[in-house]
N, C-alpha and C positions, 0 to 999 in steps of 0.2 A: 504494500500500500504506500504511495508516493504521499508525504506530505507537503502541502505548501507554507508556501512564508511565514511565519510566526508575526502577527500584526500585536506589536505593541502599544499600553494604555498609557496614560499620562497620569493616572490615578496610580498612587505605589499601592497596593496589597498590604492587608494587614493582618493575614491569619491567625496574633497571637491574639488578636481582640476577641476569636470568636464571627466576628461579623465582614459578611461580605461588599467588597469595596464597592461602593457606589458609581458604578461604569455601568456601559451595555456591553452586552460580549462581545465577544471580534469574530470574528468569521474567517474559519479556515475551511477550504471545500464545503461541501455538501453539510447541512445539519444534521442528517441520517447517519457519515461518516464519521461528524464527532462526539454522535452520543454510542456509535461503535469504540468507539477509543474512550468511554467511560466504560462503558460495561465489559472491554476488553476480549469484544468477539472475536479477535484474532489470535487465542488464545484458547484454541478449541479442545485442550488437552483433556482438561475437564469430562469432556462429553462424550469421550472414547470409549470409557464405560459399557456405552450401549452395544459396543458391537462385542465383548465382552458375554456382555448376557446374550444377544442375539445368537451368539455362537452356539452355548451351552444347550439353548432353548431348540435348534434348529434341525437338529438328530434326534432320535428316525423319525423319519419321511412323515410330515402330518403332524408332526409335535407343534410345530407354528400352524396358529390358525390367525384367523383376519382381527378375531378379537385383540389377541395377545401380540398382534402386529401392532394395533391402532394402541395399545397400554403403551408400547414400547416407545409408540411418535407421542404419544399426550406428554408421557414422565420425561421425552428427551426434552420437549417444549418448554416444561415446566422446571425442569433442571437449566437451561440456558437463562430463560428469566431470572430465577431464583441466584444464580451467579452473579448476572447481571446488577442486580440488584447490590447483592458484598461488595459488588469491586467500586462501586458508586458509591456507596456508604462510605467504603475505606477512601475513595480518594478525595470524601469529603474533609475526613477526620485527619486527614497526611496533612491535606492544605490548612485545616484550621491550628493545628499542633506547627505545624512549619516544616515537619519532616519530610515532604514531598518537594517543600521548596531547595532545602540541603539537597536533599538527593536527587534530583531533577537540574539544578543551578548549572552554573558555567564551570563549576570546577567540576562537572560530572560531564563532560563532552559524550562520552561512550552511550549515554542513557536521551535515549531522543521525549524532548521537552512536551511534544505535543501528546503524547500518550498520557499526561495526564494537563485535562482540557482545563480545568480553572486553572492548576498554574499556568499554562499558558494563555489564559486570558480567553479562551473562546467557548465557558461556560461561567454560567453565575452557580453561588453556590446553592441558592434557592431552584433553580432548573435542574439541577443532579439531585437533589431531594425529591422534588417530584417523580423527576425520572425513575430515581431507585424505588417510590414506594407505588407506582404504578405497578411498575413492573414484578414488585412483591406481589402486590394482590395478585396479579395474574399467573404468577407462580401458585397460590394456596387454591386458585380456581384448578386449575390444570391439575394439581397432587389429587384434587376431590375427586376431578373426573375420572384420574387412571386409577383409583383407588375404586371408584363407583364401575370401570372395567373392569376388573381384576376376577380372574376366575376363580382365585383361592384368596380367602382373607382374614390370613390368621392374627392376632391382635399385636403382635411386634412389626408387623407391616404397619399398619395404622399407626401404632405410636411412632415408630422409625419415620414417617411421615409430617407427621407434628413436629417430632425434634430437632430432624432437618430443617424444616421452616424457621422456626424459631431461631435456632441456635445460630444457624448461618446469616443472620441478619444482626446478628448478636458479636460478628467475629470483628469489625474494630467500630461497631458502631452502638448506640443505648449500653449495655454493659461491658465492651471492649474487652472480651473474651481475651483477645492477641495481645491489651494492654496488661495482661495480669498474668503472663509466662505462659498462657494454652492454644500459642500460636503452631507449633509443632505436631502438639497430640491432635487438634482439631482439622488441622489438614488432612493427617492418614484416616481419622475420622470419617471425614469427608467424600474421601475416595474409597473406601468403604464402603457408606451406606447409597452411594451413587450404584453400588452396583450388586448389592446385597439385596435392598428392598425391592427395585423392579424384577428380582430373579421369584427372590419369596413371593412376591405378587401372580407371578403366573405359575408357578411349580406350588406354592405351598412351604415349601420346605428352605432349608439352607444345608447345602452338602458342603461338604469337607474339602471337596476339592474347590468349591466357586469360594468358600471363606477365604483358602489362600490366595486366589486369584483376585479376591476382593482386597485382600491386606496388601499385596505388589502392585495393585493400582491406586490406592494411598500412599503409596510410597514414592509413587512418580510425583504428585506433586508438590512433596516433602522435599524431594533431592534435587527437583529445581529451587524451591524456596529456601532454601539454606541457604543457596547459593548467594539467592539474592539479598538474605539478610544478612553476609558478610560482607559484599558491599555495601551497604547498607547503612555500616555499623553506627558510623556518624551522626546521622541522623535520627537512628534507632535512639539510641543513648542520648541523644539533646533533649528526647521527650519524654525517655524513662520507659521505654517501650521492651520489656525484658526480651530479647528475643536471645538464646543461647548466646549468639557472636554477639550480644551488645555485652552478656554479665561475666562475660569469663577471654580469658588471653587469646590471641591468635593462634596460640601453640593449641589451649583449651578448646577452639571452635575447630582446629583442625580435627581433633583426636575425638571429639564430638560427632563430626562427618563420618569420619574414617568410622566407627562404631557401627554408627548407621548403615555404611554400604553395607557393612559383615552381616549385621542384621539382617540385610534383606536376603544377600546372598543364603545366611542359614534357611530363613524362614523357608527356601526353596528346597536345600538338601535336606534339613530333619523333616519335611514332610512327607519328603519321596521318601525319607530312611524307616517311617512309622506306618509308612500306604497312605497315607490322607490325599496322597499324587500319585501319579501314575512312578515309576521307578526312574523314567527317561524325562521324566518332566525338566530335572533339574539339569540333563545336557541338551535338552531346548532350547532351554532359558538361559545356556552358557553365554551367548553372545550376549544378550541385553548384558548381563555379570561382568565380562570382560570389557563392555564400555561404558559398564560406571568405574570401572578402575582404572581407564584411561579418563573418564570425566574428576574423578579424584587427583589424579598425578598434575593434571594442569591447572587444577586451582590450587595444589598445595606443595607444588612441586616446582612449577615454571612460573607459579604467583599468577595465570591467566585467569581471577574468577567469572569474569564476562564470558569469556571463551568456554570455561567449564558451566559456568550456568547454561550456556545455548545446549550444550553436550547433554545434558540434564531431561532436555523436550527429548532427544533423539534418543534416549535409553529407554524414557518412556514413550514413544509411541513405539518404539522396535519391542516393547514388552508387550505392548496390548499385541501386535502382529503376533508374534512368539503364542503368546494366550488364547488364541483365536485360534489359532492351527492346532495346539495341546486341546483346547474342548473336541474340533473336530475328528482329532485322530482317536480321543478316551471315545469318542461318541461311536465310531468306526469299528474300534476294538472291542467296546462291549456287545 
């Protein structure tokens, strides 16, 4: 996506006040483009999930029916809203704290300004509130409908339903979930129940094998976000924002990460090693493995964290790929 010009105000910004500078926006392209660059739909990493379950769901022949097709497009719907909506909240909350302005500013050349649209002048902060709590409602419309689809409706769907709603409009916005150390857990979280509840919704159940699959796609956008709150750190820390890399050393956020990767990588062999995965699962999933430890070595090796945060997207969509082909082949094999 090509951005243009950055049209600067004559009015300075004062996000420590809380209150938004009395300007009109600026206009960069299209307005549909830059309320995309609030809700961060280029950033569809999120929503990968679906084909996750779609997989699972898809063997044998006749397991997908029209209903359980149309659950799968309501909750993707409902899920891209519902994002939409966090990432608006949060880039209200960066610009009012100033933490978006540090981390967005001229001494951050690498992180392009217009991604987030009030600092660059071409939203007000009153039009991203509205935007985000539109776009709420129509996330809790959309969870009602795929839930009022659902073939199976056992009572942790439902509540996983609710909690989602709630908690993810909750992540730095009303109770700043992220500002009080639960920016970590709530990501894996997150990519979790992205992929848990629409599975429980049309099977019923939760297998063993889609909860691992469900834990490795929380994980994807855990080992991008780390990334980015090591750059970050500055800004994290001006506003008290605990995020790991803000409360502990660079040696500490290193050996923090490095944990993590092992973590994921285990989560994949003690599964295969207990049955909960197939046995070959875990040399499937070698490649995604192998380039988070080349995504590791360049952020803490060659000091590239930009570079290794991009590395980050590509381990996770080459896991969802990897994940896709494992449902299809157990599906084959059973």
């Amino acid at each position: 996506m090509t951005d243009s010009t950055l049209t600067t105000s004559t009015t300075t910004p004062d996000p420590a006040s809380g209150a938004d500078p009395a300007r009109p926006a600026a206009r960069t392209g299209s307005r549909i483009r830059v309320y995309a660059r609030l809700g961060k739909l280029d950033v569809y990493d999120y929503y990968l999930g679906t084909f996750i379950v779609l997989s699972a769901v898809l063997l044998p022949a006749g397991a997908l029916t029209a209903r359980t097709a149309a659950l799968l497009g309501v909750f993707l719907a409902g899920q891209i809203l519902l994002l939409m909506a966090m990432t608006a909240f949060d880039d209200v909350t960066g610009y009012r704290d100033g933490s978006d302005i540090t981390n967005y500013g001229p001494d951050h050349p690498l992180r392009n300004v217009q991604r987030k649209p009030l600092v660059a002048g071409t939203l007000t902060v009153p039009q991203a509130l509205r935007f985000a709590w539109v776009c709420a409602a129509g996330a809790a419309l959309l969870f009602a409908l795929a839930a009022a689809l659902a073939p199976h409706r056992p009572a942790w769907t439902a509540a996983g339903l609710l909690v989602l709603w709630v908690v993810t409009l909750q992540y730095s916005y009303g109770a700043k979930l992220s500002y009080h150390g639960f920016q970590e857990v709530y990501l894996v979280a997150l990519g979790f129940a992205l992929v848990i509840l629409p599975y429980g919704m049309i099977t019923g159940q939760a297998t063993g094998f889609l909860l691992v699959q469900a834990v490795l796609f929380g994980f994807g956008p855990l080992m991008f976000g780390v990334y980015s709150n090591t750059n970050d750190v500055e800004g994290d820390r001006s506003v008290g924002r605990p995020t790991v890399a803000a409360l502990t050393s660079e040696r500490g956020n290193a050996l923090f990460i490095g944990a993590l990767s092992l973590a994921e990588f285990l989560t994949i062999a003690v599964a295969c090693a207990v049955g909960v995965a197939p046995w070959w699962f875990v040399l499937l999933m070698l490649p995604a493995s192998l380039l988070r430890m080349r995504q590791y070595l360049l952020g803490f090796r060659r000091g590239d964290i930009m570079r290794a945060r991009r590395t980050g997207f590509a381990v996770h969509r080459l896991g969802v790929v990897l994940m896709v082909a494992g449902n299809l082949l157990a599906a084959a094999a059973g």
